[in-house]
C-alpha positions in Angstrom: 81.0 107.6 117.4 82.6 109.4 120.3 85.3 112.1 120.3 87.8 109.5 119.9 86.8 108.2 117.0 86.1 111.2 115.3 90.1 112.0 116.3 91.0 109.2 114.3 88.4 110.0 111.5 90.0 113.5 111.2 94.1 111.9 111.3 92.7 109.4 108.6 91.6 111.6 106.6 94.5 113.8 106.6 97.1 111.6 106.3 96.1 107.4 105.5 99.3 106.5 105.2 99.6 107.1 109.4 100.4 103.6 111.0 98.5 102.7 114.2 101.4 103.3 116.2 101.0 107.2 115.3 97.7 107.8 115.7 97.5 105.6 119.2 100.2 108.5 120.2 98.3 111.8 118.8 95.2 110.5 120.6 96.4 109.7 123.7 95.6 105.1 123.4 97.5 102.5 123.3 97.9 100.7 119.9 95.6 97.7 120.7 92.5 99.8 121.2 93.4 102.3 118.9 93.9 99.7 115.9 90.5 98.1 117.2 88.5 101.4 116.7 90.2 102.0 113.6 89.1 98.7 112.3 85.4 99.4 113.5 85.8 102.8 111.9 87.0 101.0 108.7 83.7 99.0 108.8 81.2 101.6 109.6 82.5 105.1 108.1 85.7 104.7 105.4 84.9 103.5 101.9 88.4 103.6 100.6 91.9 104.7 100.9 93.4 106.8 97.8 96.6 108.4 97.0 95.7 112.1 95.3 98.0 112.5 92.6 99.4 115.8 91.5 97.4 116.3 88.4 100.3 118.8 86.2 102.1 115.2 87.1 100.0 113.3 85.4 99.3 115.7 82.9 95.9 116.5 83.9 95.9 119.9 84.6 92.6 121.3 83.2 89.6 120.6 84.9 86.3 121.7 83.7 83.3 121.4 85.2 80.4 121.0 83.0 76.6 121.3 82.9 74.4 118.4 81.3 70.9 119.0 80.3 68.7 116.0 79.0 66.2 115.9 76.0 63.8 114.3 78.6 63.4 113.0 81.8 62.0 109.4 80.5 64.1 107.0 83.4 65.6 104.5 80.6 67.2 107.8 79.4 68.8 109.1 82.7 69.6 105.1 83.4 71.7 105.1 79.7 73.2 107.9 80.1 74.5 107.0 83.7 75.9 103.9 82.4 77.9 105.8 79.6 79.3 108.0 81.5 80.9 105.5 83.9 82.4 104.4 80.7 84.8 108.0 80.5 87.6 107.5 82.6 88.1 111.6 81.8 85.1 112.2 83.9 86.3 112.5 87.8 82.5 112.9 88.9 78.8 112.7 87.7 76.4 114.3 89.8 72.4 114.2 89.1 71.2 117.8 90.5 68.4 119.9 90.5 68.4 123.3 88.9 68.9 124.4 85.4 70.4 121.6 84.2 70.2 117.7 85.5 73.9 116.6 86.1 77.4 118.4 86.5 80.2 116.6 85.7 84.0 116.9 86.9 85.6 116.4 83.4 89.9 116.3 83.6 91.9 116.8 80.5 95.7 118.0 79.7 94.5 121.1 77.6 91.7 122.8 75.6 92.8 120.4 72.2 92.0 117.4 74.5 88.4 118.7 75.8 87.3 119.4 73.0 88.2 115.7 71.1 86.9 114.4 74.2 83.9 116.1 73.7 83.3 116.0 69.7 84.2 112.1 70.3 83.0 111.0 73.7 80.5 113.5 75.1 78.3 114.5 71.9 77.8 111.1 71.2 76.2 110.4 73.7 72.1 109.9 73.2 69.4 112.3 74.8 72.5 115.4 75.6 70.3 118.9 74.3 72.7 121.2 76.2 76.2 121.0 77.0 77.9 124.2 79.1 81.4 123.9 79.9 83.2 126.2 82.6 86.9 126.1 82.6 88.4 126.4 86.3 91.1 129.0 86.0 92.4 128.5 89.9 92.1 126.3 92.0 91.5 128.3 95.6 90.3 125.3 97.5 90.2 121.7 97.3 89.6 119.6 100.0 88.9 115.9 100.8 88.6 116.4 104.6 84.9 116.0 105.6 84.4 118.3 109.2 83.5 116.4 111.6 
């Protein structure tokens, strides 16, 4: 990956909906070889194209980001739980992390009434959970999907 190519990367990333035409002319290339990198880039380094949504639009406003500690460690109970969780469509992301607790989740939910059926009905139900801690994000100061490159 050379300069040009991270360029692109960077325009991508800021705006997808950019047609090859408009990046070849922030970058200084033609449209042939710019639409040829962006394919190879498309291979190599991009996983997906999204839209991010406005989440009060979508009535999604609360996000809470909340700590998950296991009863054990055994791997058929980390591999369940996994599984289940991909099952919550509420849950934006599952991370596995070290620390004081084994994963953090990114949970989404319209209000407080809503978090807390999701978690009486989706959450506690869920076999091996000993500890559930919950912190509500009051602002959002930064939120970015722009990797540096």
């Amino acid at each position: 990956m050379d300069a040009i190519d991270r360029e692109i990367l960077k325009l991508l990333q800021e705006n997808a909906k950019q047609n090859t035409k408009e990046i070849a002319g922030k970058i200084g290339l033609t449209v042939s070889p710019t639409f040829e990198r962006i394919k190879k880039l498309e291979q190599n380094y991009i996983e997906k194209y999204v839209a991010i949504l406005k989440k009060e639009m979508v009535q999604k406003s609360m996000i809470v980001y909340c700590q998950i500690s296991l009863s054990n460690h055994a791997r058929e109970l980390i591999d369940s739980f996994k599984e289940q969780i991909l099952e919550l469509p509420e849950i934006m992301g599952c991370y596995h992390v070290s620390g004081n607790y084994d994963f953090l989740l990114k949970i989404a939910t319209s209000d407080m009434n809503a978090y807390q059926k999701f978690v009486i009905d989706e959450l506690s139900v869920i076999k091996g959970i000993s500890n559930v801690q919950s912190s509500f994000v009051i602002d959002e100061i930064k939120n970015d999907t722009v990797y540096p490159l």
